[in-house]
C-alpha positions as CSV (number, residue, x, y, z in Angstrom):
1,X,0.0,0.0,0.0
2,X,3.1,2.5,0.0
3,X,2.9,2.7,-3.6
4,X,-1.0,4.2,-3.8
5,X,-0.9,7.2,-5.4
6,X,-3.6,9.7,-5.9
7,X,-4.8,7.8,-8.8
8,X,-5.0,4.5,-6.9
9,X,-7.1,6.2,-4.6
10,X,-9.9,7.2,-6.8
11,X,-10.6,3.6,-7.5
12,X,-12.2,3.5,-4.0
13,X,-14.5,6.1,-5.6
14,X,-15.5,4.6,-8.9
15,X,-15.3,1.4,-10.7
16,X,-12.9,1.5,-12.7
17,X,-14.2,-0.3,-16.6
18,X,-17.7,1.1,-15.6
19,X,-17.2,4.1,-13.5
20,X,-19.7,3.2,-10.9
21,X,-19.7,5.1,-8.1
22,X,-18.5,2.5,-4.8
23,X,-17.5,3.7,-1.3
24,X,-20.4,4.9,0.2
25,X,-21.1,1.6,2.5
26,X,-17.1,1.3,3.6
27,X,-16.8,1.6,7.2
28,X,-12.9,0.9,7.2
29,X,-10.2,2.9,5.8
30,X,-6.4,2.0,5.9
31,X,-4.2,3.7,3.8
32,X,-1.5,4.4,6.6
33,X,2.0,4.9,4.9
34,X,0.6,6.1,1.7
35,X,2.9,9.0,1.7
36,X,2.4,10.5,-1.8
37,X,-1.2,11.0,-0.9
38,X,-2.4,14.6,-1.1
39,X,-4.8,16.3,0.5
40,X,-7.4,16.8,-2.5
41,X,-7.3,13.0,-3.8
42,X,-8.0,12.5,0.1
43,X,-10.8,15.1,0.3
44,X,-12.6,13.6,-2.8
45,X,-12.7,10.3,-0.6
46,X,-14.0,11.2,1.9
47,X,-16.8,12.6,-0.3
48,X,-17.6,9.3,-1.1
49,X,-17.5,7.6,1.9
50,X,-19.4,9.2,4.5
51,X,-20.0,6.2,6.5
52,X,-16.4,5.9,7.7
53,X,-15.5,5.0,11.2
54,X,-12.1,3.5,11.5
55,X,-9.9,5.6,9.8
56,X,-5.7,5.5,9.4
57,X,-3.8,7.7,7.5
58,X,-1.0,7.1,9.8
59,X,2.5,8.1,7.9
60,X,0.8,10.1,5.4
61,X,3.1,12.6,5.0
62,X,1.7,15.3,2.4
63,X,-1.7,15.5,4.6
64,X,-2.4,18.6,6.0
65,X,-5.0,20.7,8.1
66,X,-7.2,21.0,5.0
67,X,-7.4,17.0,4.9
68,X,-8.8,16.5,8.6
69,X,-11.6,19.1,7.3
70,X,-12.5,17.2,4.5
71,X,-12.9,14.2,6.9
72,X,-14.9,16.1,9.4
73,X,-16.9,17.3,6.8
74,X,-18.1,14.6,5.4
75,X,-17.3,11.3,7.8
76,X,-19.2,12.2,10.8
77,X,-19.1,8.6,12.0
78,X,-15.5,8.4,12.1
79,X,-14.9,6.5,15.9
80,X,-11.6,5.3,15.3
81,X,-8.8,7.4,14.0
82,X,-4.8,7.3,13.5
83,X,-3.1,10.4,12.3
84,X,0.0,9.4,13.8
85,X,3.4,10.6,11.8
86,X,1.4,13.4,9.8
87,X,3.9,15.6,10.7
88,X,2.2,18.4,9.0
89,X,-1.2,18.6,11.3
90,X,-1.0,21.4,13.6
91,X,-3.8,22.5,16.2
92,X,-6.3,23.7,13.4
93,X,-6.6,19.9,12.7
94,X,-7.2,19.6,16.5
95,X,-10.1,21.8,17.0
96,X,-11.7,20.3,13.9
97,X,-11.6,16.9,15.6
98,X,-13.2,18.1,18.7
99,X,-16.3,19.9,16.9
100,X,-17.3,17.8,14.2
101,X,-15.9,14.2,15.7
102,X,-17.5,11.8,18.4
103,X,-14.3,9.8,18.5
104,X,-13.6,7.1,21.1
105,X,-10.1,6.2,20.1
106,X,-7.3,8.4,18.6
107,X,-3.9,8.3,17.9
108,X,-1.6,11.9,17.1
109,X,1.8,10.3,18.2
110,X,4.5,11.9,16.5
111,X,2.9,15.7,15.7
112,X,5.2,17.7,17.1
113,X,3.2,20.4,16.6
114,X,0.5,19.3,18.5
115,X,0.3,22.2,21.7
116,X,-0.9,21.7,25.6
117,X,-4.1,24.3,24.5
118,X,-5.2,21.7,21.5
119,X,-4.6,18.5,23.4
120,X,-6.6,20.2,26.0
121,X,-9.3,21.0,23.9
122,X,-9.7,17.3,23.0
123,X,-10.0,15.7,26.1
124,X,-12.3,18.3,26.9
125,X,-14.3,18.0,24.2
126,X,-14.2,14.5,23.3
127,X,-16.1,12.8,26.0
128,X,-16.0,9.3,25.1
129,X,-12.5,9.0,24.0
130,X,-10.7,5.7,25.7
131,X,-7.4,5.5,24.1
132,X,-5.4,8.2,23.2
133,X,-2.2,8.1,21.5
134,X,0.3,11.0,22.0
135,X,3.8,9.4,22.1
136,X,6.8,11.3,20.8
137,X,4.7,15.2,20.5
138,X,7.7,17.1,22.1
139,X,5.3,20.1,22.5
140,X,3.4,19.1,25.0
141,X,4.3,19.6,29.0
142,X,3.5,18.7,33.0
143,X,0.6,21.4,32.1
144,X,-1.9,19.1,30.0
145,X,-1.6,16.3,32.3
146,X,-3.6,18.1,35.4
147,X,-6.1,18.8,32.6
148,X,-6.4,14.7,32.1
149,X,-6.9,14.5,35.7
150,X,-10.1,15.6,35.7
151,X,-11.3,15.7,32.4
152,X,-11.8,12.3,29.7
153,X,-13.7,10.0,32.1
154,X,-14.3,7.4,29.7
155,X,-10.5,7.4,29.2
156,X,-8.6,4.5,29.9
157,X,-5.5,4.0,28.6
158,X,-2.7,7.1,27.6
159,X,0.0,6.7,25.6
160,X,2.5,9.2,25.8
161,X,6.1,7.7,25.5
162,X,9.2,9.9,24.6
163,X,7.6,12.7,25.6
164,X,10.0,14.7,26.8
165,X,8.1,17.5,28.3
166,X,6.2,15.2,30.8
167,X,8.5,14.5,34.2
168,X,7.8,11.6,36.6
169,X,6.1,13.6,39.6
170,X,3.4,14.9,37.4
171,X,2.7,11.4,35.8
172,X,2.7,9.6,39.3
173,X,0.2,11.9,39.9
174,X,-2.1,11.4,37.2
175,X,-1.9,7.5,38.1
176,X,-2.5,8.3,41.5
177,X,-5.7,10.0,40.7
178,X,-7.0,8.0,38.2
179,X,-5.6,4.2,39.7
180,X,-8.1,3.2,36.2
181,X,-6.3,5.3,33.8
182,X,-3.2,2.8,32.0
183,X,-0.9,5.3,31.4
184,X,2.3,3.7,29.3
185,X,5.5,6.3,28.9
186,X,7.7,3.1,27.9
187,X,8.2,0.8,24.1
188,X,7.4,-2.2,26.5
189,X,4.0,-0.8,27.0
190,X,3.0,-0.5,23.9
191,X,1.4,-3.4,22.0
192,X,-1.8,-3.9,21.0
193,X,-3.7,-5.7,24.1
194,X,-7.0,-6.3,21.8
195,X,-4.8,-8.8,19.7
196,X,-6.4,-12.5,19.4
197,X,-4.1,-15.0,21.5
198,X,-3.3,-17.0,18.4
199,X,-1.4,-14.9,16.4
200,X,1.9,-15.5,15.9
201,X,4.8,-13.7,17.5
202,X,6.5,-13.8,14.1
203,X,5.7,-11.0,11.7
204,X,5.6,-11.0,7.8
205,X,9.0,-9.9,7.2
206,X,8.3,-8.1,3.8
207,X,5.7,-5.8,5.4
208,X,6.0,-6.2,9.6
209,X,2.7,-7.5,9.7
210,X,2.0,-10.2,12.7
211,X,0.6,-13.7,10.8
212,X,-2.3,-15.0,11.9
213,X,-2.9,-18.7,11.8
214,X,-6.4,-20.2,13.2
215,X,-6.3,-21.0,16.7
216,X,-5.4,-24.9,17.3
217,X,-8.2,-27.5,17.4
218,X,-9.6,-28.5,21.2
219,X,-8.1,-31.7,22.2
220,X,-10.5,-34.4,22.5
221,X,-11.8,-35.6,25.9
222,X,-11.3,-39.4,25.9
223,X,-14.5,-39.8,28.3
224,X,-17.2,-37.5,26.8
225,X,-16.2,-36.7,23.3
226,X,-17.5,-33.5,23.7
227,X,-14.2,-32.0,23.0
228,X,-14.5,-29.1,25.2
229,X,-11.7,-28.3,27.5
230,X,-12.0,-26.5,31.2
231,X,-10.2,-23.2,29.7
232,X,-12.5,-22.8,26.7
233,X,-15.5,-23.1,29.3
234,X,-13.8,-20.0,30.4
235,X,-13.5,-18.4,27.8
236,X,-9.9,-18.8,27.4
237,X,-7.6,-19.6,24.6
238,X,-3.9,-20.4,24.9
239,X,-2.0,-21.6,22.0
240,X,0.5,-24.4,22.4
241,X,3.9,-24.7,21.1
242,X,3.8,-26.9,17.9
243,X,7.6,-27.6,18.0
244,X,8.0,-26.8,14.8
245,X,9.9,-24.2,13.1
């Protein structure tokens, strides 16, 4: 997906032999590391799609400001979105969140533009967000995190490592006042806790993606034949060690 260009794009618009419109029933858009994307083939998508929720244009790095418009414009639904490594957002694509979005996760790691006044207006204004993403935005300080004290209270988890602007007194204290709040400041943290047991440690090495492989069959139970284990009546997974390579 590197390679889409602006052309590419369209094709999520229209049908290509035809030229039927398509898009307006996709919910899911992932074009993260697209970075000769600009920002009108991206406004004409989201023209078409305005039943978007989950949105990444993470590593997009022609987006700008007028981009996030265009999305709030015209994908109120958005719930999920990644704008991480847009390096070009600034506040203005802040605010814009805040008014036209009802987002519930978001992730603006690596904006270094991003300020303590427009982080503030999100939490504020963005009442049901529950995981927010700011690792590596150098602007932001100690300031913004009394803000997150009492404001989010659907928030649950914070993601704010290498940012050098938050010190460990003010951060203990956040914990300390919101024991429910996860708040991960280190790489070790960070790693995505909604993944499915069985997939594989391994990643794709061509594009860094984890493989998935189908969890592994329930053993048989010699007596019943039912097949059902005691951790599956739980509701647990676990997958075992194959032995192979």
């Amino acid at each position: 997906m590197a390679q889409l260009t602006d052309a590419g794009l369209g094709y999520l618009r229209f049908e290509p032999e035809f030229k039927q419109p398509r898009g307006q029933f996709l919910q899911v858009l992932d074009i993260s590391r697209c970075s000769t994307i600009g920002d009108r083939a991206f406004a004409e998508l989201c023209k078409a799609c305005p039943s978007l929720e989950e949105v990444d244009v993470s590593f997009c790095l022609r987006l700008t400001d007028r981009a996030i418009k265009a999305l709030c414009d015209n994908c109120p639904a958005v719930k999920h979105l990644s704008v991480g490594n847009c390096r070009r957002l600034t506040d203005a694509s802040a605010c814009l969140m805040a008014d036209a979005l009802w987002l519930e996760a978001l992730d603006f790691s690596k904006s270094v533009r991003l300020s303590d006044a427009a982080l503030e207006v999100l939490v504020v204004e963005l009442a049901g967000l529950t995981r927010l993403d700011v690792s590596g935005c150098s602007g932001l300080t100690d300031a913004v995190l009394k803000v997150i004290q009492f404001h989010g209270p659907h928030l649950k988890r914070l993601v704010c490592v290498d940012c050098a602007g938050f010190t460990s007194d003010p951060l203990s204290e956040l914990r300390a006042a919101r024991p429910s709040l996860e708040v991960w400041t280190t790489e070790e943290h960070v790693e995505d806790a909604d993944k499915p047991q069985w997939v594989a440690a391994d990643a794709d090495p061509d594009h860094g993606v984890p493989r998935t492989v189908p969890p592994p069959p329930p053993p048989r139970d010699s007596e019943s034949g039912s097949g059902v284990t005691d951790a599956q009546e739980s509701g647990v997974i676990t997958r075992q060690s194959s032995g192979a390579s």
